[in-house]
DRENPA-3360 file (N, C-alpha, C; in nm, 2 decimals, always signed):
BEGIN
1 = XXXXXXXX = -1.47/+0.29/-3.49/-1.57/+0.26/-3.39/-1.55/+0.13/-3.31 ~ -1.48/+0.02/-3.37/-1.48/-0.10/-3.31/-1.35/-0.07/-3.17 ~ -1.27/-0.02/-3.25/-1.17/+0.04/-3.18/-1.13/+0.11/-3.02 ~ -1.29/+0.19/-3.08/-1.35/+0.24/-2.97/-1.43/+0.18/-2.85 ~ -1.47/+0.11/-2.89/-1.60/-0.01/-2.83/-1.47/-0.12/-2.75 ~ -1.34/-0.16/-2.82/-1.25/-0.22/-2.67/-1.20/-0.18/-2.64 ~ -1.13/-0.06/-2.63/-1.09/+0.02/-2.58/-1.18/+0.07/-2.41 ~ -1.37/+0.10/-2.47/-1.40/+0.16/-2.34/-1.42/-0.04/-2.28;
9 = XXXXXXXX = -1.43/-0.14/-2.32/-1.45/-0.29/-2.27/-1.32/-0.27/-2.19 ~ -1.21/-0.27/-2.23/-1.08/-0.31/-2.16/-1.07/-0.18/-1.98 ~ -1.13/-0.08/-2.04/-1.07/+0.03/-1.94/-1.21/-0.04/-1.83 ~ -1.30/-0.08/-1.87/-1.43/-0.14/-1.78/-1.38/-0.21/-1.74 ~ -1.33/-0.33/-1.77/-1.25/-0.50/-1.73/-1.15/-0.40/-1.61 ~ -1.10/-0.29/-1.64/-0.95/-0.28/-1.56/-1.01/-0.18/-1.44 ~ -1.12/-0.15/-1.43/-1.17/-0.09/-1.32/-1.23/-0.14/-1.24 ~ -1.31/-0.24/-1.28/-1.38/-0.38/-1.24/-1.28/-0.47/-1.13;
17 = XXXXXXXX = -1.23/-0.49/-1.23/-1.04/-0.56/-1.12/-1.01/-0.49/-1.04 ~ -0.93/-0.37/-1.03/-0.87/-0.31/-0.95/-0.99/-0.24/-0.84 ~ -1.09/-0.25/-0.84/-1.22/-0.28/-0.77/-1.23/-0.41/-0.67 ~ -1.22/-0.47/-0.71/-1.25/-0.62/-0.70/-1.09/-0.69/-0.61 ~ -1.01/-0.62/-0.66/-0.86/-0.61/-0.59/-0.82/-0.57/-0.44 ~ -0.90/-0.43/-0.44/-0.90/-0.34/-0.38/-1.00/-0.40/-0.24 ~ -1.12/-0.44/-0.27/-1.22/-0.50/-0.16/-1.16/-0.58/-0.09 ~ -1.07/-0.74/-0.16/-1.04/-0.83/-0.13/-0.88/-0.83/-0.04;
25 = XXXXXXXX = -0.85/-0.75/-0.04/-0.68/-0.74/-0.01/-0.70/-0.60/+0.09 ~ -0.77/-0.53/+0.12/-0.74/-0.46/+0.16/-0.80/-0.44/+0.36 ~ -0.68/-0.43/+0.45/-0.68/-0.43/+0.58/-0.86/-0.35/+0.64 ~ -0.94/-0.45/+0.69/-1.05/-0.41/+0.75/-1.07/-0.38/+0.90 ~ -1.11/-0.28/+0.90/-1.09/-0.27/+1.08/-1.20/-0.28/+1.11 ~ -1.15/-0.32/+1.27/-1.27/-0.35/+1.33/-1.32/-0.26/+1.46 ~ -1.43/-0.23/+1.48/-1.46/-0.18/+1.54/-1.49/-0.19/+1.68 ~ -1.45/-0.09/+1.76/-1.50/-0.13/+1.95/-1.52/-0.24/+2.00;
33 = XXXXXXXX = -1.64/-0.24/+1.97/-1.74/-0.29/+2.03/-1.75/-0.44/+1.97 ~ -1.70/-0.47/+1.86/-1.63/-0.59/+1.78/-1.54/-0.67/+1.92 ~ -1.46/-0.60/+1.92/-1.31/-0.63/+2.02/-1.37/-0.63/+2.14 ~ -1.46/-0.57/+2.20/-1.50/-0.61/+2.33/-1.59/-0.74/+2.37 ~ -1.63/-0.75/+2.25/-1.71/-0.91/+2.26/-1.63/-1.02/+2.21 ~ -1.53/-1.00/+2.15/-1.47/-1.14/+2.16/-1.31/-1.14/+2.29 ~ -1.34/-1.02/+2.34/-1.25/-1.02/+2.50/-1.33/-1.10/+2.58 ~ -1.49/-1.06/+2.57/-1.60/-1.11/+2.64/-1.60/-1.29/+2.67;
41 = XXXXXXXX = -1.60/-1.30/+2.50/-1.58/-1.43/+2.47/-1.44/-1.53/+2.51 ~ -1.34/-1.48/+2.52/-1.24/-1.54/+2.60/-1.21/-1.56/+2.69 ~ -1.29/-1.45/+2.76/-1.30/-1.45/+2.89/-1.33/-1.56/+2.98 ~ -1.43/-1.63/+2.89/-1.50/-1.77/+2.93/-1.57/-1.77/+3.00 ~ -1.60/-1.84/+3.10/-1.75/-1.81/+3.23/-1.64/-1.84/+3.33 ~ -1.52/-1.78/+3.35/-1.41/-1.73/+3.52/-1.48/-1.60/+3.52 ~ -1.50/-1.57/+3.59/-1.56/-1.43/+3.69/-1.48/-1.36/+3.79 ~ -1.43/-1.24/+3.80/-1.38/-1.19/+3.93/-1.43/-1.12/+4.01;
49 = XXXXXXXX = -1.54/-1.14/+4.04/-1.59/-1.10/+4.12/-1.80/-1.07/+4.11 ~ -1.86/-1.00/+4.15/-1.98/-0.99/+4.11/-2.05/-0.98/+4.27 ~ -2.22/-0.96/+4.20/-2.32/-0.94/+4.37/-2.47/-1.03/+4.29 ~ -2.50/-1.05/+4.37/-2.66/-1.13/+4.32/-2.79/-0.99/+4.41 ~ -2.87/-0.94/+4.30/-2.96/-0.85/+4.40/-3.08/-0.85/+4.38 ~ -3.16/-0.88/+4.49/-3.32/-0.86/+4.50/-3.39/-1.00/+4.52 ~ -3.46/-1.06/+4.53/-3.52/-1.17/+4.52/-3.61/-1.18/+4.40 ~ -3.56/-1.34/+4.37/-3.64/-1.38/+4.24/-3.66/-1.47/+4.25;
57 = XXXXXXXX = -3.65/-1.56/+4.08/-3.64/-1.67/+4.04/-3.52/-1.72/+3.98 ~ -3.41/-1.60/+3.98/-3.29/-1.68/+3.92/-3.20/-1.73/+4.01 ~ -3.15/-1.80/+3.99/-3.03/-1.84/+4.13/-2.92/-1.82/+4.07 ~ -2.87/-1.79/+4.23/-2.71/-1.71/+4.24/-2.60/-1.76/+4.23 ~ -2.52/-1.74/+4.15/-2.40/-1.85/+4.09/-2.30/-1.83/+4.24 ~ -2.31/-1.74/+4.33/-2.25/-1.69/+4.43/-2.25/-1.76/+4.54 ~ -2.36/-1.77/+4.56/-2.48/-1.85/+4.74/-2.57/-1.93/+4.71 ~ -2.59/-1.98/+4.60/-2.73/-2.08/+4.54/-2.83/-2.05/+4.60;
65 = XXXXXXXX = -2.89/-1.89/+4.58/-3.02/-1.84/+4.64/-3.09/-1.78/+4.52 ~ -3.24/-1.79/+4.54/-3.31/-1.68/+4.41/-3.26/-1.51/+4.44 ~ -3.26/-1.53/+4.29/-3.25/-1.35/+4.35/-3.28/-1.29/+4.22 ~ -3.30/-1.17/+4.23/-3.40/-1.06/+4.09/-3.27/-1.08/+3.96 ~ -3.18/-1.02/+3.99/-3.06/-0.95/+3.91/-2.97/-1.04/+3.94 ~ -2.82/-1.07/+3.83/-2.69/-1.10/+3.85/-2.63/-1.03/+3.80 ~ -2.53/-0.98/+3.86/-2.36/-0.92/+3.81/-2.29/-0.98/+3.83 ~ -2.20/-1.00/+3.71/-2.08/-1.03/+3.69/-1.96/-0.93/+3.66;
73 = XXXXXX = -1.86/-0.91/+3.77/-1.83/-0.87/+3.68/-1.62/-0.95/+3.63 ~ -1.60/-0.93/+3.47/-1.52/-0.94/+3.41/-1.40/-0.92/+3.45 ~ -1.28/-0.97/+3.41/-1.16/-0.90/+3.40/-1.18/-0.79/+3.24 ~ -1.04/-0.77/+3.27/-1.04/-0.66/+3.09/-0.89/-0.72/+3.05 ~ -0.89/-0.68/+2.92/-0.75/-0.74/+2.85/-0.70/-0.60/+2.82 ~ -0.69/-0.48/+2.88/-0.63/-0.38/+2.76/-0.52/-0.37/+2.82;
% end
């Protein structure tokens, strides 16, 4: 009976590990939409181009005018 009792301890300990092995070491991918926000992010605030539309209260990084809406738009890295 004791025999038995480490036996199932040791096979628990070694499933536990190679569990625990397995989470830690093993290649995570990442997804889309992940990679597009830190393209986003490198991108920095350079812009290539963009339109300012409608009148508002924001001003236009373009013409220093109010206007409703801003686009920017990005380069891409692919």
């Amino acid at each position: 009976m004791k025999n038995e009792i480490k036996l199932f301890g040791i096979a628990v300990t070694l499933i536990v590990a190679s569990f625990c092995y397995t989470q830690v070491y093993s290649p995570r991918k990442l997804d889309n939409l992940l990679l597009e926000n830190i393209d986003a992010l490198a991108a920095g605030e350079g812009s290539v181009g963009g339109e300012c539309i409608g009148a508002g209260s924001i001003i236009c990084p373009f013409n220093n005018e109010g206007v409703a809406h801003v686009r920017i738009y990005y380069s891409s890295f692919y």
